[in-house]
C-alpha positions in Angstrom: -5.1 -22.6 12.6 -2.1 -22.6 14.4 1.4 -23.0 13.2 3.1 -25.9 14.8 6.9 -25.0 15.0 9.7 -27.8 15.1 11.3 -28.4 18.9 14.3 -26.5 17.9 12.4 -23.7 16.4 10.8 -22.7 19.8 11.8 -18.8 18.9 11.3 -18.6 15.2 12.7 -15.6 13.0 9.8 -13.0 12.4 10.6 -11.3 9.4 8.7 -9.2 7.2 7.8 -9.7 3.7 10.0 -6.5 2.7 13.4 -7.8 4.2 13.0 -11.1 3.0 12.8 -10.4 -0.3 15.7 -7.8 0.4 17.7 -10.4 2.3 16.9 -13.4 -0.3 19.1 -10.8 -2.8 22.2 -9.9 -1.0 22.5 -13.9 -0.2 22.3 -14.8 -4.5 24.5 -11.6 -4.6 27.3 -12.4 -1.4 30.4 -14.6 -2.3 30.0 -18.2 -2.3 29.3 -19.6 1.1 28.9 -16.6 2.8 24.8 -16.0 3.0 24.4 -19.9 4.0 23.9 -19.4 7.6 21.2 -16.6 6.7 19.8 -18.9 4.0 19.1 -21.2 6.9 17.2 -18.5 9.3 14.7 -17.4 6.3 14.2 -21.1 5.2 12.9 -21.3 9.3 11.4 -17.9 9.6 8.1 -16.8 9.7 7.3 -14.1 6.9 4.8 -11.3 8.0 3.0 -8.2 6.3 5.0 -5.1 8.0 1.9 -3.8 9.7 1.7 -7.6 11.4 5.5 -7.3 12.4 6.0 -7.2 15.7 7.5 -4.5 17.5 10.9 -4.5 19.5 11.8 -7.1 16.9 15.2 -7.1 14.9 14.7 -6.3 10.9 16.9 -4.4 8.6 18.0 -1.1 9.7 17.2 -2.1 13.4 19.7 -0.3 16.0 19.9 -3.1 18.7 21.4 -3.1 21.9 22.8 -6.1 22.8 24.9 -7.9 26.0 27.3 -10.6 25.5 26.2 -12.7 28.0 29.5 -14.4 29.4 31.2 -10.7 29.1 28.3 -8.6 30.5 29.3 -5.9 28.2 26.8 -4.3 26.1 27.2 -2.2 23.0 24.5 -1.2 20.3 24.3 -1.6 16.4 22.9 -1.1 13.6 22.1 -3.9 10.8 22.1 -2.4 7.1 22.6 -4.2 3.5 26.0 -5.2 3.2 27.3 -2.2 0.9 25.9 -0.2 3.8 28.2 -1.8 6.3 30.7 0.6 8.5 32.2 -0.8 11.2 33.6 3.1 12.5 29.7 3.8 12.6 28.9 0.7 14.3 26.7 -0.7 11.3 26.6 -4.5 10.4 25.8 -6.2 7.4 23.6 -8.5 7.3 25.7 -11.3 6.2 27.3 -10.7 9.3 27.4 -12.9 11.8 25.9 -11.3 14.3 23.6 -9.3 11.9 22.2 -13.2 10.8 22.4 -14.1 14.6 20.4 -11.0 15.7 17.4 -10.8 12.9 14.0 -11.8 13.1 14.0 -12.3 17.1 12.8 -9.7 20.2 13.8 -7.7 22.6 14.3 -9.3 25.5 15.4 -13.0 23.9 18.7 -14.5 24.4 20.6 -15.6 21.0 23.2 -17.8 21.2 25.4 -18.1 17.6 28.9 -19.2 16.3 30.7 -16.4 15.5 34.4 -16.7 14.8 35.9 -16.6 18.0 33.5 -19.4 19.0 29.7 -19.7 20.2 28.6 -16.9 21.9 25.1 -16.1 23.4 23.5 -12.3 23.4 20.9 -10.7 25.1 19.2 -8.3 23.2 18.4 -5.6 25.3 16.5 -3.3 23.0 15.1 -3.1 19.7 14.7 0.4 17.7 12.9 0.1 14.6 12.9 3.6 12.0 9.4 4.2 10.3 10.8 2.4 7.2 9.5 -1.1 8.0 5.8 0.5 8.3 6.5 2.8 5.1 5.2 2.1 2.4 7.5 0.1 -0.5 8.9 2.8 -3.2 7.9 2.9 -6.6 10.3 2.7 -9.4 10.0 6.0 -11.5 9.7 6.0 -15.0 12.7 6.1 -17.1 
């Protein structure tokens, strides 16, 4: 049976079981207000088994190159948990803006977001998963 999406969910967020349960924890832990946009994109997204995710898409610890599209400049990222967060290093949180804007959709889609400056649309260029997402989930030792 196939899913029928909404009109405006045309592109929905692919995300894998894993991250959305990851995600779903920094929002409950993030100040007040601050996970709502994310909130929004899981309540919309489509929740896959890791070995169904599809590849070139944006999860957690994705480096993504991306183009500003009324700029033309590019520059690449990484998203990561938001303790993990380094700007120097070029690592977002997910909370982020942009890390909310970017996760869940594919290479080659354009993403258009309000960041503060404004809306602004991005072209993701390319989409570099690590073998974490295929990994198997850790086990909690003993104490």
């Amino acid at each position: 049976m196939k899913k029928m999406l909404k009109k405006k969910e045309r592109n929905p967020v692919i995300i894998t079981e894993h991250d959305y349960r990851l995600i779903k924890r920094y929002i409950t832990q993030a100040p007040a207000g601050e996970g709502l946009a994310l909130e929004h994109e899981l309540e919309r997204a489509i929740i896959v088994h890791k070995y169904a995710f599809p590849p070139h898409t944006v999860a957690m610890n994705s480096r993504v190159s991306v183009q500003e599209m009324a700029s033309k400049k590019s520059f690449e990222l990484t998203i990561v948990a938001p303790h993990q967060a380094d700007a120097s290093k070029r690592m977002i949180s997910i909370l982020s803006p942009l890390g909310t804007a970017l996760i869940g959709f594919r290479k080659g889609q354009e993403v258009e977001w309000r960041m503060p400056g404004g809306m602004r649309k991005f072209l993701i260029l390319e989409v570099e998963n690590t073998d974490e997402i295929h990994a198997e989930e850790p086990t909690q030792a003993a104490a």
